[in-house]
PDB file of N, CA, C and O in Angstrom:
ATOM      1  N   UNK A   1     -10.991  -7.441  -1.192  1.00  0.00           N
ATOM      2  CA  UNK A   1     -10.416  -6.713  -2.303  1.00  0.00           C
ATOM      3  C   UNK A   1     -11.119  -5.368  -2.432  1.00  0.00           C
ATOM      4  O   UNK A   1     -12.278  -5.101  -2.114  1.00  0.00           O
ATOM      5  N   UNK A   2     -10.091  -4.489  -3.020  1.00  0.00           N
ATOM      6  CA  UNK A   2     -11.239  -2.724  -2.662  1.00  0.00           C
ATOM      7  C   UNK A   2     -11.145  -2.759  -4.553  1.00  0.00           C
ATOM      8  O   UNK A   2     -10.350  -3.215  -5.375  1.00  0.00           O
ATOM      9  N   UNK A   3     -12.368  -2.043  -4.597  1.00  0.00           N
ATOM     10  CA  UNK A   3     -12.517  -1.730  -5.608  1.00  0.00           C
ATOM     11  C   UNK A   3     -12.201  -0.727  -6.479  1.00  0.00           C
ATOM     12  O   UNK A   3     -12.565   0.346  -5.998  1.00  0.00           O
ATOM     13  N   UNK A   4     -11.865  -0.644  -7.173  1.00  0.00           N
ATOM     14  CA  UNK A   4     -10.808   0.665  -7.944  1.00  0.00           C
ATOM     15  C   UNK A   4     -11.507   1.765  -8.136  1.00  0.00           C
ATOM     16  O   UNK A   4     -12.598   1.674  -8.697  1.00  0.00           O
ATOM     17  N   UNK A   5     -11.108   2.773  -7.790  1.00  0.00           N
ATOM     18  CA  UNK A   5     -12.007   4.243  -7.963  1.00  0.00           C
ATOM     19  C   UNK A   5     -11.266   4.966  -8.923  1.00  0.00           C
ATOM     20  O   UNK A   5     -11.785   6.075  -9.045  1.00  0.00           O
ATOM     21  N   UNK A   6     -10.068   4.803  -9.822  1.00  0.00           N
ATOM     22  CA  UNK A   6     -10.017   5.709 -11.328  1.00  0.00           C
ATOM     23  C   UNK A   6     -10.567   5.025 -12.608  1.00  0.00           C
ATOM     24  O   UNK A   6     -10.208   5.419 -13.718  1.00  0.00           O
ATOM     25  N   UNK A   7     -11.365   4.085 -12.464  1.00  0.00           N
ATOM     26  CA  UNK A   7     -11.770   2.995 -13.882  1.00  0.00           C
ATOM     27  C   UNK A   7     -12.413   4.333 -15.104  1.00  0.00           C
ATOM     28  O   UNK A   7     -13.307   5.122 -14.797  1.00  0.00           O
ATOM     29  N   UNK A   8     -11.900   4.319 -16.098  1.00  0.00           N
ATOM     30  CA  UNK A   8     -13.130   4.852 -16.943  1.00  0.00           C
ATOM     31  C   UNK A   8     -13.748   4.367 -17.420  1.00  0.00           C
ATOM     32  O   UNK A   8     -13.625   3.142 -17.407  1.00  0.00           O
ATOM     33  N   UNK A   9     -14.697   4.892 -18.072  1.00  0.00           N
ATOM     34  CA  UNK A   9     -16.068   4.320 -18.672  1.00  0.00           C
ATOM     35  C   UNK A   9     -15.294   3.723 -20.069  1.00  0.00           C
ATOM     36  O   UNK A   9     -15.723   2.574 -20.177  1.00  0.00           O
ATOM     37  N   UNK A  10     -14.481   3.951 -21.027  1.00  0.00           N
ATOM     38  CA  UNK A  10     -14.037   3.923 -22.117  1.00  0.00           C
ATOM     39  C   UNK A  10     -13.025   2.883 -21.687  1.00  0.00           C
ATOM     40  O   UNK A  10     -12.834   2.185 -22.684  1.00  0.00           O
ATOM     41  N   UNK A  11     -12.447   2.541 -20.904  1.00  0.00           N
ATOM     42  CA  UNK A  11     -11.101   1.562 -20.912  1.00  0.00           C
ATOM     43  C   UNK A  11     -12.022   0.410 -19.935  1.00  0.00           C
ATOM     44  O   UNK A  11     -11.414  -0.607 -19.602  1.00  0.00           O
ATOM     45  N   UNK A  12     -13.262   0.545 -19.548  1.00  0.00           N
ATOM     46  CA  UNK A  12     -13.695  -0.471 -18.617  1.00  0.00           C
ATOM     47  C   UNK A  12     -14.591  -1.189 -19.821  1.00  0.00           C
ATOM     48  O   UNK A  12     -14.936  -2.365 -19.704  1.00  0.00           O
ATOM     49  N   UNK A  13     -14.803  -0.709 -20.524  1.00  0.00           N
ATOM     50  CA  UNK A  13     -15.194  -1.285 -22.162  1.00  0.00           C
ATOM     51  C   UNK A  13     -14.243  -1.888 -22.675  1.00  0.00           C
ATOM     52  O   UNK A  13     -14.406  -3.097 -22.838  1.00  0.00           O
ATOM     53  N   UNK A  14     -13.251  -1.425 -22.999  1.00  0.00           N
ATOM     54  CA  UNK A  14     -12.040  -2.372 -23.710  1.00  0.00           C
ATOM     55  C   UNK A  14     -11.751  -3.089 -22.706  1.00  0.00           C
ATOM     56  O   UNK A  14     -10.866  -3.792 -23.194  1.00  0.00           O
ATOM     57  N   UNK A  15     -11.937  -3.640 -20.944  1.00  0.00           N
ATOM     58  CA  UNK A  15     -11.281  -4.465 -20.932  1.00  0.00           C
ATOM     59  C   UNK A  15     -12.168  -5.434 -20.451  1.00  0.00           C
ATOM     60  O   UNK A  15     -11.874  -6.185 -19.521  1.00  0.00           O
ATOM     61  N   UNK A  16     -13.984  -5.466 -21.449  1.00  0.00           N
ATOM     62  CA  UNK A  16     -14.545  -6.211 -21.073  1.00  0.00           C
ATOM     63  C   UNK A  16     -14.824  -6.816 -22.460  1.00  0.00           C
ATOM     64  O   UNK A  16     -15.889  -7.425 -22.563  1.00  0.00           O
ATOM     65  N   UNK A  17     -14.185  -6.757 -23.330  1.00  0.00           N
ATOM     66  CA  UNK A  17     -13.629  -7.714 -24.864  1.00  0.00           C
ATOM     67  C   UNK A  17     -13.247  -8.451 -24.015  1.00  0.00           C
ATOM     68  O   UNK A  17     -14.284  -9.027 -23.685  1.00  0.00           O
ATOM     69  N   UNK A  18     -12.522  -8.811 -23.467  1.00  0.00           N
ATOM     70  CA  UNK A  18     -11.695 -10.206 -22.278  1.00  0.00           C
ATOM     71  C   UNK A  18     -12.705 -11.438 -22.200  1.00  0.00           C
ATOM     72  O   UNK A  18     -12.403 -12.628 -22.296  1.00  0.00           O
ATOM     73  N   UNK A  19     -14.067 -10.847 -21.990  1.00  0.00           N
ATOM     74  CA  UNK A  19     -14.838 -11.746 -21.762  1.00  0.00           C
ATOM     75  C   UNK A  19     -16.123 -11.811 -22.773  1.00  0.00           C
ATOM     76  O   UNK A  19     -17.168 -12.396 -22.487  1.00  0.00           O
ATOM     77  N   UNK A  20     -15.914 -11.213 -23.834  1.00  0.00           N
ATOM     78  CA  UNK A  20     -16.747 -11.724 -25.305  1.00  0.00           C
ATOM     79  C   UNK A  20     -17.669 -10.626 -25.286  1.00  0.00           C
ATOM     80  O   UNK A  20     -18.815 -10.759 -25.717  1.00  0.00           O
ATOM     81  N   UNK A  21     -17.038  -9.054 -24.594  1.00  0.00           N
ATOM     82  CA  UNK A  21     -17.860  -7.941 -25.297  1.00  0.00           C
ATOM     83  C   UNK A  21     -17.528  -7.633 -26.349  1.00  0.00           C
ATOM     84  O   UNK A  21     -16.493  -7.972 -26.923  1.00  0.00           O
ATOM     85  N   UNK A  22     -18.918  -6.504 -26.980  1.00  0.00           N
ATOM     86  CA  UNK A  22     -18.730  -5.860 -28.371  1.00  0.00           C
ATOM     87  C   UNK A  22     -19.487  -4.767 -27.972  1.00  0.00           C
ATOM     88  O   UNK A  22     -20.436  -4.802 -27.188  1.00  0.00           O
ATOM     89  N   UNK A  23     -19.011  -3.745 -28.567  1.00  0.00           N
ATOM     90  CA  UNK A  23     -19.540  -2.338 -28.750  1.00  0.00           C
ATOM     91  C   UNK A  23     -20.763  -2.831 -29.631  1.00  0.00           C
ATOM     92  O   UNK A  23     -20.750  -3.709 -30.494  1.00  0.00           O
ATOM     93  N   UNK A  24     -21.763  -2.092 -29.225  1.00  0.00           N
ATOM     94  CA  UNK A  24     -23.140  -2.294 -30.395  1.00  0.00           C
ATOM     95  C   UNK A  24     -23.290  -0.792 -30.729  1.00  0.00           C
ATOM     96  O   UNK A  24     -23.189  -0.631 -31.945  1.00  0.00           O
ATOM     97  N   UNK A  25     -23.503   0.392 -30.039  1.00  0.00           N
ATOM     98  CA  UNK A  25     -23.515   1.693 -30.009  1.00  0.00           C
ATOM     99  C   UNK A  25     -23.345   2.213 -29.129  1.00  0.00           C
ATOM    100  O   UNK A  25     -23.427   1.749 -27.992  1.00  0.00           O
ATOM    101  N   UNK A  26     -22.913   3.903 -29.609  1.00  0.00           N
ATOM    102  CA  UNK A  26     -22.542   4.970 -28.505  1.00  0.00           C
ATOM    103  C   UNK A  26     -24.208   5.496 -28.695  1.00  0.00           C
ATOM    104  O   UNK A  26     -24.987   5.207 -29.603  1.00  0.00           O
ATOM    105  N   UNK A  27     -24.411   6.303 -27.580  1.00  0.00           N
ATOM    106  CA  UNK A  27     -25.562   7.432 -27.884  1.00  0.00           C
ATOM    107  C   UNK A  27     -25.149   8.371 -26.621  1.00  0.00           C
ATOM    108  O   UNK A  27     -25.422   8.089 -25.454  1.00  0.00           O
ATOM    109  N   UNK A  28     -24.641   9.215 -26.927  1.00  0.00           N
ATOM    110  CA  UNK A  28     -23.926  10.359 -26.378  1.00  0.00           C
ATOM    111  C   UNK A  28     -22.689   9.805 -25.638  1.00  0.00           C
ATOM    112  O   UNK A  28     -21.735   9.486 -26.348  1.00  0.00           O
ATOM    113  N   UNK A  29     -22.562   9.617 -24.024  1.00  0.00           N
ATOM    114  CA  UNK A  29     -21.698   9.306 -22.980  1.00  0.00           C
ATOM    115  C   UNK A  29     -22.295   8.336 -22.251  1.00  0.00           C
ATOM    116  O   UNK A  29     -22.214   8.382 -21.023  1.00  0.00           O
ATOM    117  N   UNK A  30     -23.272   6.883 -23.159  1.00  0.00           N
ATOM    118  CA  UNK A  30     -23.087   6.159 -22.674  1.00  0.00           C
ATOM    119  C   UNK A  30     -22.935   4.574 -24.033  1.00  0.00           C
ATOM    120  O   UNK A  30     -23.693   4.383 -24.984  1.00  0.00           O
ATOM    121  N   UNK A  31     -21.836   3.796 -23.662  1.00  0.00           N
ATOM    122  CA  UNK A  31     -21.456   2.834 -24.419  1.00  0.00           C
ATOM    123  C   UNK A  31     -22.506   1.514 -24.434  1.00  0.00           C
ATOM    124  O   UNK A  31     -22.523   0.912 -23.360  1.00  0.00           O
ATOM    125  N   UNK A  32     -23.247   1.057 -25.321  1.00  0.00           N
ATOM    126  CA  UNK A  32     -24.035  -0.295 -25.122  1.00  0.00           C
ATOM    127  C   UNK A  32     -22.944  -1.214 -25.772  1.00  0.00           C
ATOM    128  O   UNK A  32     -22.604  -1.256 -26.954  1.00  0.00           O
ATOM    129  N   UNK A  33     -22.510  -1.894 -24.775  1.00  0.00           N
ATOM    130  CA  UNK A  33     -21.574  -3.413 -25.153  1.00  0.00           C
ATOM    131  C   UNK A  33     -23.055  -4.905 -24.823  1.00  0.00           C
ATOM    132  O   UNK A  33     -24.074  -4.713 -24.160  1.00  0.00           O
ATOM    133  N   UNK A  34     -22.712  -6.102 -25.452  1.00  0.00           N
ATOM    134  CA  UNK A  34     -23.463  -6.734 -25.782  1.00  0.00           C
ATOM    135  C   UNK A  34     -22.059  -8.286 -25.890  1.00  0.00           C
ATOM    136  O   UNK A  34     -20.959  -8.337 -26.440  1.00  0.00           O
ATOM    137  N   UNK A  35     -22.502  -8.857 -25.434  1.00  0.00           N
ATOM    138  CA  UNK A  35     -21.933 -10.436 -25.026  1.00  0.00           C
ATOM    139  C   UNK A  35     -22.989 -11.841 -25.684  1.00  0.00           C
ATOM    140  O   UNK A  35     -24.185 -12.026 -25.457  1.00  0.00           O
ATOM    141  N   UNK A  36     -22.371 -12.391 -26.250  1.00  0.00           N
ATOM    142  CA  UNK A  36     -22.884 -13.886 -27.151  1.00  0.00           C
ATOM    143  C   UNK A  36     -22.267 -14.843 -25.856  1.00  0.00           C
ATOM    144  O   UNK A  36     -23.023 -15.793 -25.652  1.00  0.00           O
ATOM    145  N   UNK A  37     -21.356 -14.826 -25.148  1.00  0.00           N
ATOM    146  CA  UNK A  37     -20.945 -15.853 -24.111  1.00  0.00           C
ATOM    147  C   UNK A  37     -21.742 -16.339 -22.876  1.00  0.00           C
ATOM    148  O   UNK A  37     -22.036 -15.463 -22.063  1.00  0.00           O
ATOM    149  N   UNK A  38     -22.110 -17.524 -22.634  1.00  0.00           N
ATOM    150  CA  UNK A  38     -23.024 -17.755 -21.826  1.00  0.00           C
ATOM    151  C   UNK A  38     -24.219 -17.263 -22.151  1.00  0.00           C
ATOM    152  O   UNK A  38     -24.757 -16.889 -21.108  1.00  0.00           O
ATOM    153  N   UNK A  39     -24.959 -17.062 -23.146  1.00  0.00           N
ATOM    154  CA  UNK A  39     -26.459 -16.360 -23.573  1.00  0.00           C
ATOM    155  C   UNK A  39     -26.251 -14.854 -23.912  1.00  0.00           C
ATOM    156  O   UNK A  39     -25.369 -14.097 -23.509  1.00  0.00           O
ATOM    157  N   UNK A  40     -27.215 -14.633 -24.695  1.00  0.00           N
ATOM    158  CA  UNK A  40     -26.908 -13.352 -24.238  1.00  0.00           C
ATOM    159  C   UNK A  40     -26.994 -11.923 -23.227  1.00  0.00           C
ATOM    160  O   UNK A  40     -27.843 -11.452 -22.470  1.00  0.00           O
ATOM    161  N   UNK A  41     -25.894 -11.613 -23.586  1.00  0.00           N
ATOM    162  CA  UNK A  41     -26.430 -10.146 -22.277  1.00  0.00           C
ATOM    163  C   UNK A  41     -25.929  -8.730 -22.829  1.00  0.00           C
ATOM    164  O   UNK A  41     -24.856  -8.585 -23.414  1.00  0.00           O
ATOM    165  N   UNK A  42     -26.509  -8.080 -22.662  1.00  0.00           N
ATOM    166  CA  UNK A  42     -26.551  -6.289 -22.893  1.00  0.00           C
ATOM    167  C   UNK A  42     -25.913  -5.552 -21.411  1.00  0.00           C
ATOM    168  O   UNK A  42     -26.343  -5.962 -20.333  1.00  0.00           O
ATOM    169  N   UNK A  43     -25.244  -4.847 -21.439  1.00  0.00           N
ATOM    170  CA  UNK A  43     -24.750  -3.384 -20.404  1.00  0.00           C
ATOM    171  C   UNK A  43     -24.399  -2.461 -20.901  1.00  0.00           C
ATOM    172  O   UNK A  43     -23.725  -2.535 -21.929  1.00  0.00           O
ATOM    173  N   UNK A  44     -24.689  -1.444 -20.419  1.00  0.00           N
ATOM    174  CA  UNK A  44     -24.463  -0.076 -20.842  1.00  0.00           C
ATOM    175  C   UNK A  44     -23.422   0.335 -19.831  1.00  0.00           C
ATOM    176  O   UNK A  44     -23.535   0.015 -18.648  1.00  0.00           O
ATOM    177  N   UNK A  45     -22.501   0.976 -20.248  1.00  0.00           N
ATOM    178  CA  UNK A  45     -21.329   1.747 -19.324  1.00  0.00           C
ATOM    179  C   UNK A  45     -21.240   3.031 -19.509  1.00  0.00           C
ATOM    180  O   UNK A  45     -20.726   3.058 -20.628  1.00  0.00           O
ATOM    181  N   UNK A  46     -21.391   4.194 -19.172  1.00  0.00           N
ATOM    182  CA  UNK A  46     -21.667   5.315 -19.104  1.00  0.00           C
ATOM    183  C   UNK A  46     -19.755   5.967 -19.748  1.00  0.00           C
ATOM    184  O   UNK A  46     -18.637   5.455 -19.703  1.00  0.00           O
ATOM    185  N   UNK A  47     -19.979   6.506 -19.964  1.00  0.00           N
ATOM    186  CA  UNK A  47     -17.849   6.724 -20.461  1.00  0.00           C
ATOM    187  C   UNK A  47     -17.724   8.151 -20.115  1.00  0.00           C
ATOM    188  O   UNK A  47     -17.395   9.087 -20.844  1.00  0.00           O
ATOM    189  N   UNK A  48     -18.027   8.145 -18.943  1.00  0.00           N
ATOM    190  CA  UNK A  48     -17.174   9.088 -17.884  1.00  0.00           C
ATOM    191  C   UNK A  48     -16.118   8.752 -17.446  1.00  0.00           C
ATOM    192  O   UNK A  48     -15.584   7.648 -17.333  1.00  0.00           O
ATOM    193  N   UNK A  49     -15.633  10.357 -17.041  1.00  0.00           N
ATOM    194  CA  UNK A  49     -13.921   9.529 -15.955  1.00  0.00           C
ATOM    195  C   UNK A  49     -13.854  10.518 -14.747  1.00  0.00           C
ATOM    196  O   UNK A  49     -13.932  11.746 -14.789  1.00  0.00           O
ATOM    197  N   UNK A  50     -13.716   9.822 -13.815  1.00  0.00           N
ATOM    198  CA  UNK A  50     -13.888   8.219 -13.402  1.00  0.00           C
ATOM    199  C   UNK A  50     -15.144   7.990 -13.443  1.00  0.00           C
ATOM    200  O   UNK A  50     -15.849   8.950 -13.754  1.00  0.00           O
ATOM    201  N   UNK A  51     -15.753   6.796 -13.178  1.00  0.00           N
ATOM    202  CA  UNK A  51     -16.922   6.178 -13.237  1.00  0.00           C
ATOM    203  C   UNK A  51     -17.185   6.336 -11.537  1.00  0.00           C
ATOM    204  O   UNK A  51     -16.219   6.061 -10.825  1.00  0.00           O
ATOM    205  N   UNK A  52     -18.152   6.665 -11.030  1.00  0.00           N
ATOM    206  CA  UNK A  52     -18.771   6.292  -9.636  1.00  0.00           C
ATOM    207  C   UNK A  52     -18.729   5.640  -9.388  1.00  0.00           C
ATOM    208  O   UNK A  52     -19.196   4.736 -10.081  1.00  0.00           O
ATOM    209  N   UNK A  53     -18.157   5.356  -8.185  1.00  0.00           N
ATOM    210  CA  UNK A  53     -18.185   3.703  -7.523  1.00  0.00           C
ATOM    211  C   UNK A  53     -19.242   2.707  -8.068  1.00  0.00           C
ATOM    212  O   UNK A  53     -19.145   1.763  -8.852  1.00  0.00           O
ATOM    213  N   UNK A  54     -20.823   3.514  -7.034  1.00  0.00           N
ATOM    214  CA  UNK A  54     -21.689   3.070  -7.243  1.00  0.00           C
ATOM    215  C   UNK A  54     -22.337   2.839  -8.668  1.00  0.00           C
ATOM    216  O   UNK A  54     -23.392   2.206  -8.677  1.00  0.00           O
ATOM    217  N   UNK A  55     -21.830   3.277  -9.860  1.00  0.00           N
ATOM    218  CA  UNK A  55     -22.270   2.987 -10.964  1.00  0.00           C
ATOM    219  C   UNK A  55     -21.448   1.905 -11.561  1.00  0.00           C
ATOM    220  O   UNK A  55     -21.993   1.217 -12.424  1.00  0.00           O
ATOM    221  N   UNK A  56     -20.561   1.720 -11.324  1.00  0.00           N
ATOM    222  CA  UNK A  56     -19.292   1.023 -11.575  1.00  0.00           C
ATOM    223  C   UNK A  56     -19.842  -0.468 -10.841  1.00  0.00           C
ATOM    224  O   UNK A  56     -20.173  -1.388 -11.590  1.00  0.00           O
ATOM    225  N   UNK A  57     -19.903  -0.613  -9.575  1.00  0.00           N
ATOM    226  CA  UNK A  57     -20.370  -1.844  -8.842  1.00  0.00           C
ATOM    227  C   UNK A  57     -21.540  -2.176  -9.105  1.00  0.00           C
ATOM    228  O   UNK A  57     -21.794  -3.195  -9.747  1.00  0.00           O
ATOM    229  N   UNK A  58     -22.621  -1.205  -8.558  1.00  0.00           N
ATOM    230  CA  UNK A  58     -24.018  -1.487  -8.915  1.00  0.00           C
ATOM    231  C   UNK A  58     -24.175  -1.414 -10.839  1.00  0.00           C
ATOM    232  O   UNK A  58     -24.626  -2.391 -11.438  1.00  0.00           O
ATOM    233  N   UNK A  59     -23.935  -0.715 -11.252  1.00  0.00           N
ATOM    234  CA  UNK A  59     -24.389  -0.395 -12.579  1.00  0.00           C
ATOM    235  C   UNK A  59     -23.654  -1.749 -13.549  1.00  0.00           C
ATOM    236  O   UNK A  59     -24.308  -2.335 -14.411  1.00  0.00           O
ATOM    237  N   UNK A  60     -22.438  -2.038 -13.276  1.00  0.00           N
ATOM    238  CA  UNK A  60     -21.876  -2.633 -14.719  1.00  0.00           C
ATOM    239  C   UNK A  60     -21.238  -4.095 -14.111  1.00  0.00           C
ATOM    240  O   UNK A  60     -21.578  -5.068 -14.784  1.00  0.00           O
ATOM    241  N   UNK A  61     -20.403  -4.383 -12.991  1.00  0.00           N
ATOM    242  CA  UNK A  61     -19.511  -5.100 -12.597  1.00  0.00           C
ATOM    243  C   UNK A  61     -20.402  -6.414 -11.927  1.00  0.00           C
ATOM    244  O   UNK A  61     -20.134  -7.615 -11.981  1.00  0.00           O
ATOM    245  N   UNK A  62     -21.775  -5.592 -11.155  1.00  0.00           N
ATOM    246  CA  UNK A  62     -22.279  -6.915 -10.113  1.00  0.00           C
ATOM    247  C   UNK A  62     -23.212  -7.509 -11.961  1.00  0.00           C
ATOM    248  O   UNK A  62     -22.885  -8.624 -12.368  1.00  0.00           O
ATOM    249  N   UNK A  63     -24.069  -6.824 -12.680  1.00  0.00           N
ATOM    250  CA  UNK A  63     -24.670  -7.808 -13.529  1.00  0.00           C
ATOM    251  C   UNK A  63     -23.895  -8.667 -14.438  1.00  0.00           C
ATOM    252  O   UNK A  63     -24.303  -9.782 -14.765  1.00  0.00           O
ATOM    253  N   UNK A  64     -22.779  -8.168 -14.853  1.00  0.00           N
ATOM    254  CA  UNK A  64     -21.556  -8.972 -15.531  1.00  0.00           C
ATOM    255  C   UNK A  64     -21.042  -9.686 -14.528  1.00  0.00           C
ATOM    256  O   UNK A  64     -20.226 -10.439 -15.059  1.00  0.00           O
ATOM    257  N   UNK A  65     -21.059  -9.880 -13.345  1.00  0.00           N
ATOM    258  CA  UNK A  65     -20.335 -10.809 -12.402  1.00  0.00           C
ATOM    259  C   UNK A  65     -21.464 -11.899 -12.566  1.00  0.00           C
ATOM    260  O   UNK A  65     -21.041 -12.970 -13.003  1.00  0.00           O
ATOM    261  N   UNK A  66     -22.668 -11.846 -12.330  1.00  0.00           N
ATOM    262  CA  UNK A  66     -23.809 -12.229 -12.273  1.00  0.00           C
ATOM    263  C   UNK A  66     -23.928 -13.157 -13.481  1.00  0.00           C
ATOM    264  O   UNK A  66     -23.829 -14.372 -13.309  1.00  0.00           O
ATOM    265  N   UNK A  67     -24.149 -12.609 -14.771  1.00  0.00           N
ATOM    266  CA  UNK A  67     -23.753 -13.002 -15.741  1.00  0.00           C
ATOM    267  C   UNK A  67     -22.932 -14.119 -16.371  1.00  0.00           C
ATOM    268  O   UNK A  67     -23.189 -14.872 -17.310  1.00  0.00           O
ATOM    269  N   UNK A  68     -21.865 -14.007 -15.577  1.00  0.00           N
ATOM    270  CA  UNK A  68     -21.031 -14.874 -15.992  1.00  0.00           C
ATOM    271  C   UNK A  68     -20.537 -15.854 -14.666  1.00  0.00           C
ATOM    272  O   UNK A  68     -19.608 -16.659 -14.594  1.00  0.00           O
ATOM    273  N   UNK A  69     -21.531 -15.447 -13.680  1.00  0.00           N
ATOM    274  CA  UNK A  69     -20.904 -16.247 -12.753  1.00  0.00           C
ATOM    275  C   UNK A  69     -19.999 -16.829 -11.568  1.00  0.00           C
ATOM    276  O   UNK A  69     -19.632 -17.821 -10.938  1.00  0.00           O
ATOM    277  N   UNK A  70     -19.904 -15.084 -11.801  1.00  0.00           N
ATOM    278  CA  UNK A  70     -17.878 -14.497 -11.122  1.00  0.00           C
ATOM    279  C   UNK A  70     -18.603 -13.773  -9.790  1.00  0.00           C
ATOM    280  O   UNK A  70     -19.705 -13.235  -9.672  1.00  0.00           O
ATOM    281  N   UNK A  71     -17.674 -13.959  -8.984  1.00  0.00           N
ATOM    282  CA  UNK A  71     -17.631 -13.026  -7.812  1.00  0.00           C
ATOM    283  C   UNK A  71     -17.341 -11.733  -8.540  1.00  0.00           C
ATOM    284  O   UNK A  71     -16.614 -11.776  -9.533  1.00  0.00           O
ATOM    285  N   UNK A  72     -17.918 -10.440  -8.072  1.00  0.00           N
ATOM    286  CA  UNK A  72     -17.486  -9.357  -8.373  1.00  0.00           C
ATOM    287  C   UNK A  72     -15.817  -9.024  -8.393  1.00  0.00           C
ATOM    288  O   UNK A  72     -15.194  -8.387  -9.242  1.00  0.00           O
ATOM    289  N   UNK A  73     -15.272  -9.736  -7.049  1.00  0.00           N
ATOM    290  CA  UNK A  73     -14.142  -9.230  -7.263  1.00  0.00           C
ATOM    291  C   UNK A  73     -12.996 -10.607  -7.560  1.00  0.00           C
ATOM    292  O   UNK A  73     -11.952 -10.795  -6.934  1.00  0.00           O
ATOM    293  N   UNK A  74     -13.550 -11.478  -8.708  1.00  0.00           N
ATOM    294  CA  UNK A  74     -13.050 -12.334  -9.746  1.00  0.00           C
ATOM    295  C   UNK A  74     -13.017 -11.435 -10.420  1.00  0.00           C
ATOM    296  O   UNK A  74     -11.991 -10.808 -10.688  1.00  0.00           O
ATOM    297  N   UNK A  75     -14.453 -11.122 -10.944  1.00  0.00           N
ATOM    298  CA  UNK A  75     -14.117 -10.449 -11.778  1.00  0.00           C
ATOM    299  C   UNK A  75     -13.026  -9.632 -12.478  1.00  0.00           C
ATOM    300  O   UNK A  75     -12.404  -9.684 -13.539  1.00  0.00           O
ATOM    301  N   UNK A  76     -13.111  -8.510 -10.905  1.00  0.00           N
ATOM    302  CA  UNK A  76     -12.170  -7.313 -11.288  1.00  0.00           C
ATOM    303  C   UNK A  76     -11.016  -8.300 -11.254  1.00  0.00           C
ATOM    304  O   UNK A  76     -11.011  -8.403 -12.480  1.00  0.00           O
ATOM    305  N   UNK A  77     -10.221  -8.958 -10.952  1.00  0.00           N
ATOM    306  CA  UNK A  77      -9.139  -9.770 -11.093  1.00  0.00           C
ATOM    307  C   UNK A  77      -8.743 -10.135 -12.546  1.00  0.00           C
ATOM    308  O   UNK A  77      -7.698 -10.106 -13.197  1.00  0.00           O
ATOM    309  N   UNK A  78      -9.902 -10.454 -12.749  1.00  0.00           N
ATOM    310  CA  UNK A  78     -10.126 -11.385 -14.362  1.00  0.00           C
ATOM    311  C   UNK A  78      -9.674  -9.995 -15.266  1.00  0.00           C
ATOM    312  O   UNK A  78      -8.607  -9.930 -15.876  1.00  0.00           O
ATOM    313  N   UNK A  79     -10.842  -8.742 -15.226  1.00  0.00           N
ATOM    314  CA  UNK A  79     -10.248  -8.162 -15.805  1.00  0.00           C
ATOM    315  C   UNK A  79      -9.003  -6.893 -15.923  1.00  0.00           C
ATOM    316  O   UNK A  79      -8.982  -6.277 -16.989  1.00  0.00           O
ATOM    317  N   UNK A  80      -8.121  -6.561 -14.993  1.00  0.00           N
ATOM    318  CA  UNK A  80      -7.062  -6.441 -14.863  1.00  0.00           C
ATOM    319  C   UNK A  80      -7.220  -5.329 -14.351  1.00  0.00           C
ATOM    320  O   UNK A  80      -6.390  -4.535 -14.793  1.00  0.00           O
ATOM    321  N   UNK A  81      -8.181  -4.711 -13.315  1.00  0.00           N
ATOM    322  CA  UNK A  81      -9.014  -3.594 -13.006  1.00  0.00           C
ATOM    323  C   UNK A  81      -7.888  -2.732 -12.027  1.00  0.00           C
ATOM    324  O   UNK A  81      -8.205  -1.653 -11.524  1.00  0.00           O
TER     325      UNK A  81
END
């Protein structure tokens, strides 16, 4: 599966409510979302557009895959990427 290169930082937040995120705060152009599911966990998503691959895979997708358990590209499946 290839990984999507237009995701933004702002809609890759809304479509990680799917899996029991919450916005906690902005502090400039980057979003801290925060998850109660499976323990808790913290990520920050930067809300640029587009997001860098490498920030996108490495930065947000592999510790939330991790997290919850998912292949990375469950994930992106799961969330409608």
């Amino acid at each position: 599966m290839k990984i999507p290169r237009d995701v933004h930082g702002v809609d890759l937040a809304r479509a990680l409510r799917a899996l029991g995120y919450e916005r906690v705060r902005q502090e400039g152009s980057h979003i801290r979302l925060t998850t109660q599911v499976n323990g808790t966990h913290h990520v920050t998503v930067p809300a640029h557009k587009p997001l860098k691959t490498g920030t996108l895979v490495g930065g947000v997708l592999k510790p939330v895959a991790a997290h919850h358990k998912l292949t990375v590209e469950d994930l992106v499946r799961q969330l409608g990427l």
